[in-house]
Each structure stands twice: as structure tokens, then as C-alpha cells.
N, C-alpha and C positions, 0 to 999 in steps of 0.2 A: 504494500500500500504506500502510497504516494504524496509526501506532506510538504510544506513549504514550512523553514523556519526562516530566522533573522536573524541574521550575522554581521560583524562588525563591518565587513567588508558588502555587506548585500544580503540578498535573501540566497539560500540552497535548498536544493531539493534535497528530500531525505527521504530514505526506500525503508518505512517502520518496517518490511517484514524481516530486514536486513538488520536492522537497528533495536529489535527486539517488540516493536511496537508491534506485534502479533507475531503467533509462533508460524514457523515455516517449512514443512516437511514434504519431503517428494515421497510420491508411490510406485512402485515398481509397477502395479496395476496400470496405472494411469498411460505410463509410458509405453507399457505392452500393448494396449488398445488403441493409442496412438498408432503404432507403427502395423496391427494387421488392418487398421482403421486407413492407413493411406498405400497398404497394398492392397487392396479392395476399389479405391478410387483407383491407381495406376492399373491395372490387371483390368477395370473396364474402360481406360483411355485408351491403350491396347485394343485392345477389341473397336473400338469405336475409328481411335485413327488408320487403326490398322482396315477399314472396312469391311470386319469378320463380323460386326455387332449382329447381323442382320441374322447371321445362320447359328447364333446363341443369341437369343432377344430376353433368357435371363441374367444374362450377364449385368444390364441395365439397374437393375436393383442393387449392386454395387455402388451405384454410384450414390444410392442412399449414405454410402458411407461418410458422404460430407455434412453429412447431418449430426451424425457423429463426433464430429467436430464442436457443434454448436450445443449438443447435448452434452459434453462435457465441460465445455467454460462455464456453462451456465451452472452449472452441481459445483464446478471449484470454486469460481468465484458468489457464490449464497454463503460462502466463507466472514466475507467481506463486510462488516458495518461500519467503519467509515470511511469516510471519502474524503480525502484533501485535496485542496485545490488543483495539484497540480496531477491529479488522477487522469483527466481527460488529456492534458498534454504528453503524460509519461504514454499512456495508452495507443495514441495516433503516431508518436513517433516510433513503437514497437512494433505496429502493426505498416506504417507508410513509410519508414526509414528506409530496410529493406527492397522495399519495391522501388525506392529511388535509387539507389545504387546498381541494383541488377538491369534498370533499365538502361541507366548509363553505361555499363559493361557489354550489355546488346547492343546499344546505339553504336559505340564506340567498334565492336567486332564488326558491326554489319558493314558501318561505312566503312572501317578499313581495308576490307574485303572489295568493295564494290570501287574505291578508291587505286587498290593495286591494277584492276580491271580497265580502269580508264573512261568507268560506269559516272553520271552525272548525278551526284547527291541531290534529290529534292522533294518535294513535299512527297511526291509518291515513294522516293524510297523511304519515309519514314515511316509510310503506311503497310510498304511491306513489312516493316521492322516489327509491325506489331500483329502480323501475319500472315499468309501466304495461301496460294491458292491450290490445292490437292489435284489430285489427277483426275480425280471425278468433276471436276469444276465445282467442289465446295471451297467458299472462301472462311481459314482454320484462323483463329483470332489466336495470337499469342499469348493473352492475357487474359482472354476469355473465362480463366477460373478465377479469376480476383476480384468477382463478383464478391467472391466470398471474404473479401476483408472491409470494405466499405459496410456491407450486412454486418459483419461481427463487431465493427467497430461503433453503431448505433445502437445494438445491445449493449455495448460496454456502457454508455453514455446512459442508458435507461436503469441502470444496476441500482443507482444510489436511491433512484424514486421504488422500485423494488424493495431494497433496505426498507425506507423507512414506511412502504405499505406492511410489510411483512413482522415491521416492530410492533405496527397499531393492530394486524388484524392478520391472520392467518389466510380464513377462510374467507375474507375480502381478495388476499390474493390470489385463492383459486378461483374464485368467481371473475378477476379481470382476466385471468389466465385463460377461461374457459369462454369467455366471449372473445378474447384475441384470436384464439383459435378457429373460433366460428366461421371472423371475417377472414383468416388469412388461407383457408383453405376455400372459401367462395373467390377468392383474388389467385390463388393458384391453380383451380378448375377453369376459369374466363380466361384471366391471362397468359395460361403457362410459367408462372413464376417459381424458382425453388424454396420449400420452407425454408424459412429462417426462425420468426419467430414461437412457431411449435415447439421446437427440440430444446432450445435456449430455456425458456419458459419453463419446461418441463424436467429439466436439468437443476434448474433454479428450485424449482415447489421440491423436489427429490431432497436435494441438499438442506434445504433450510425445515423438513420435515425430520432427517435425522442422517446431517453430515457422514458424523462420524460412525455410524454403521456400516454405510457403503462402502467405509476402505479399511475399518479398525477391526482385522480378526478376531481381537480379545472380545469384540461386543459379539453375546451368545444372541440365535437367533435361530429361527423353526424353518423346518427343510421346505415348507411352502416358501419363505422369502427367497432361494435358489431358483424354485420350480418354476414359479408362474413366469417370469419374466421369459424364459425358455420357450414355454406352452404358448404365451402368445407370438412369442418370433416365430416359432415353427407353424403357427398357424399362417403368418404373413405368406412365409415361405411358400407354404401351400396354396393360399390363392394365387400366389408367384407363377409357382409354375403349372397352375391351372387356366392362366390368363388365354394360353392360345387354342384353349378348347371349349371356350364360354361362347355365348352366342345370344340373340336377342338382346335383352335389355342388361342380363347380365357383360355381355361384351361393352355396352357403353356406359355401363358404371364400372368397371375394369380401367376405362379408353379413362372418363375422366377421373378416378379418383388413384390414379395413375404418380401423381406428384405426393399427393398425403401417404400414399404407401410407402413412400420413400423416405420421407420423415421419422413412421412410425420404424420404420425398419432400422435407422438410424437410432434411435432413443431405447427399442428392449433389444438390439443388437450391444449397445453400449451398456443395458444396466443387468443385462443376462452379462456378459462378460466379465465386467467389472466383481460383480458378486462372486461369480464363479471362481475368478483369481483374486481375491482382496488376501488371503493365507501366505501369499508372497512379501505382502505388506507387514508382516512379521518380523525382519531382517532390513537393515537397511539396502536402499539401492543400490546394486549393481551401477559402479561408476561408467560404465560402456553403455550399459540401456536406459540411462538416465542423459547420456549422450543423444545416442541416436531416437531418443523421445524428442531432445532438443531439437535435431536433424529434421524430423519431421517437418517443419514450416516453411524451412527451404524447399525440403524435396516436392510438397504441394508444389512453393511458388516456378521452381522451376519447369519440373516434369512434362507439363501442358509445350513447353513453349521448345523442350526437345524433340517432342511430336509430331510436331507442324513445323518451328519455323526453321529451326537451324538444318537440319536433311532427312528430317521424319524418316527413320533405319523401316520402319514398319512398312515401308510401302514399295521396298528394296528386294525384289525377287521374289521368292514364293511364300518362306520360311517364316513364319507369325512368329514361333517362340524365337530364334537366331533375331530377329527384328527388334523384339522385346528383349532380349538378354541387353544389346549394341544400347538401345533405350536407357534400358538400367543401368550401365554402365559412365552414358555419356550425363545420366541425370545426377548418378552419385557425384563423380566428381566434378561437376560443375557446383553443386551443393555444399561440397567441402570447400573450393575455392572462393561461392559467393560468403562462406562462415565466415572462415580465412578473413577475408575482405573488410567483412563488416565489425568482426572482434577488432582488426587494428582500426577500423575509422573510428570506434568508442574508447579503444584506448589514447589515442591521441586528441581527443576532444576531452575526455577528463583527464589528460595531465596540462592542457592548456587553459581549462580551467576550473585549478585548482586554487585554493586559500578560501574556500568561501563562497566562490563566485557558481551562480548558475550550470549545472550538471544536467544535460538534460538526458540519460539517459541511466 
């Protein structure tokens, strides 16, 4: 959590979870569900870019796994009851920092590429840079998944009014929970939108109902809290892969409730897991899978943009998996070098200012 004090030299930011101002502990859990959480989205961008989606159409449900995403911020941070000012800055630059560097890193490879060539830098090619056109004549967006940080970053902003409904009333906040839900799934049936606000929400009531059961295996608890979570994924699952055998009216409540299934698959996919391994949460974390939990935000941010823009391997001969292994490959380490990147640009902004002065990260 993120506070602003007063210093001889100016005001600094100060990170309480750092500073003891709330306690701070990782889960092994958390980071485990992270990482099969975005082999689940990669493994259906595969399929997608690679233009195999069409002859596995459950592969699609996969891609619920970015819900997954949202269904865990929202459970970790129900943590959270206060808010200091500098919550919302610390927040935007964790989540828009990155994305500015990495886009520089592509701007800067593309042009220099298209510069050795004796290619004309201009508005078009910066339109390539943000993505390319597939063989099929679909135009592939490079950035097209970053939907998802603008979305996570107007939930973060909404947390503190969360707080403090959740301090006055419980069951006031299920009630706005459950009319948000009403309208956001009427706005993703019309408009085609991905939930956002479902999983988050639902994340949030989860944690602020009883945090610390979710991850502390010392808290005892009855084999139905395991079970059900399970019984309804698998139920998803099965109208999943019942979907291409439905017909009449069932076919078009399949067609449209298409997006909330995605949600929900994302939300008992995360709270079936989480439960299932919280017994890891025992032991402190593995300093490697407390790593590549890390990793995980880059590999989102990158991945999409291995796919499409830079020489989509996927669309290279015949070979889906050899495609996707090249994929993996060119995503990891690019992932490690935009880490790389972005660890030294924060350490050399907090040693320039240091004594006191504004830290913004």
C-alpha cells in the first residue's frame, strides 16, 4: 500500500507493505495459478494465431483464463483498507510503465529494421508496428491484449469505494455486486465485450468474506468447500463441450451467453485451484516460482505481439507444436530482457532520487 509522507527535503512515497504498514506475504498458490492461468491464454493464442482455432472450437474457453486474472486481484487486493494518496499513481505506473518501454523497444527494433532496408519510416509504418496483416487477410493488433490493463486499472481505482462499502455493509456489497453483474453481462451479450467487472467483483466478495481461508492451510474446513467449486467448473466444462451439439434455442443461448461463460470459467477455474493447492502455502515460497509468478505480466504483455507482429513462427510450415515451441521461446526471452530493462530503468530513477525526494515506483 501506497502513502505519501513529509520530508525535510519534500514529500516521498512510502510502500507500508514494505515498511510494515500491513503485513506482506506471497503464496506459492497464487503464483502457481498465475502461470497455468497464462499457459491457458498462450496455448489458445496458438490455436487462434496459428489458424487451428476453428478444428478445436474448445480450445476458446481458454481464453476465459484472463478472467482469471481479474478474479485474483480482486481476492488479493479485498486485503487492502487503506488507501493513500499516492495509490492510484503507484498503481498506473505498475500497470502503464511497462507498456511504455516495451513499446519503445518495438518502435525502436521495427524502425531499425525497416531503416537498414532503405524502407520510408511513416505514419503507416507505425501502424504496422502495432500490427500486421496474417495470410488470411486478418488485420492481428499487436497490442490487442492490453485491453486488459486499462480494464484492471479502473478496478484498481474503484477498490477504495469497495473498502469502504464493505466496512458499512456487507451485504450492501453483494447487492451492488449482483446488479453490476446484471448490467455487465447485458453489455457483453449486445456488445461482444470481455468481462471485466464479474471476476474482479467476485474475487473481491470471496476475499473480504474470509481472506484468509483461501490460502491459510492451518484454517480447518469441510470437504464440500474443495468440492463445489470443482462441480461447478466441471459442469461449465460440460456445457463447453456440449456447445456444438445444441440446436434451436439452446444453440442461441450457447451463441450468446458465450462471453459470461468465460468469466465464470475464469472465477471456479481460479477458486477450484486455489483451494485445491493452498497446502503448498505451508512452507515459504519457492524463490524461482515466486519468480516466474513475477514473469507472468510480461509474458501476457509480450506473447500476443510474438504472434503477429514480429514473424508469427505459427504460421511457418505445417508444424503447430515446432511453431509454438519457436513462440515460447522467442516470448520467454524477450520477457526476461523487457524484466532486465525495466529493473534497471527503476533502479536508476530511485538512486537519482534519493534523500527524500519523490520515488515513484
Amino acid at each position: 500500500m501506497i502513502n505519501v509522507r513529509k520530508t525535510r527535503g519534500g514529500f516521498a512515497i512510502v510502500d507500508l507493505a514494505k515498511s510494515g504498514g500491513i503485513a506482506k506475504k506471497s503464496y506459492a498458490s497464487v503464483s502457481l495459478l498465475r502461470l497455468v492461468a497464462i499457459a491457458l491464454v498462450f496455448t489458445f493464442h496458438v490455436f487462434y494465431f496459428g489458424s487451428a482455432v476453428g478444428n478445436y472450437p474448445w480450445v476458446y474457453l481458454f481464453s476465459g483464463a484472463v478472467q482469471a486474472f481479474f478474479f485474483l486481484s480482486g481476492l488479493l487486493y479485498s486485503k487492502r483498507k487503506n488507501f493513500g494518496v499516492g495509490f492510484a499513481y503507484h498503481e498506473g505506473v505498475k500497470l502503464f510503465g511497462p507498456c511504455l518501454i516495451y513499446f519503445i523497444v518495438l518502435l525502436f527494433a521495427d524502425f531499425s529494421v525497416m531503416s537498414s532496408r532503405g524502407e520510408t519510416i511513416s505514419f503507416e509504418a507505425v501502424k504496422m508496428t502495432m500490427g500486421n496483416i496474417s495470410p488470411s487477410g486478418i488485420y492481428n493488433i499487436q497490442f490487442g491484449n492490453l485491453w486488459f490493463l486499462p480494464a484492471l486499472f479502473v478496478c484498481y481505482l474503484l477498490t477504495p469505494i469497495l473498502a469502504k462499502i464493505a466496512m458499512k455493509s456487507k451485504k450492501l456489497l453483494l447487492i451492488l455486486a449482483l446488479a453490476e453483474n446484471a448490467v455487465e453481462i447485458v453489455l457483453v451479450i449486445v456488445y461482444g465485450l470481455p468481462c471485466v467487472g464479474i471476476p474482479y467483483l467476485w474475487g473481491y466478495l470471496i476475499g473480504v468474506k474470509d481472506f484468509t481461508g483461501e490460502f491459510e492451510p492451518t484454517e480447518k474446513k469441510k470437504p464440500i468447500f474443495f468440492i463445489w467449486p470443482w462441480l461447478v467448473l466441471f459442469a461449465i466444462l460440460a456445457w463447453n463441450f456440449s456447445d456444438p451439439y445444441f440446436t434451436g434455442i439452446w444453440d442461441r443461448i450457447a451463441y450468446y451467453f458465450n462471453g459470461p461463460l468465460k468469466a465464470f470459467f475464469g472465477i471456479f477455474f481460479s477458486l477450484a485451484f486455489l483451494r485445491s493447492t493452498r497446502f503448498l502455502n505451508k512452507t515459504n515460497e519457492p524463490h524461482l516460482l515466486k519468480f516466474m509468478g513475477n514473469m507472468v505480466f510480461w509474458i501476457y504483455l509480450v506473447h500476443e505481439s510474438v504472434m503477429t507482429g514480429f514473424f508469427n513462427p505459427l504460421l511457418y510450415g505445417d508444424n503447430l507444436v515446432l511453431g509454438a515451441l519457436y513462440a515460447l521461446i522467442a516470448t520467454l526471452v524477450l520477457s526476461f530482457a523487457l524484466k532486465a530493462l525495466d529493473d534497471g530503468a527503476k533502479y536508476f530513477v530511485k538512486a537519482a532520487h534519493s534523500g527524500g525526494r519523490p520515488i515513484p515506483f
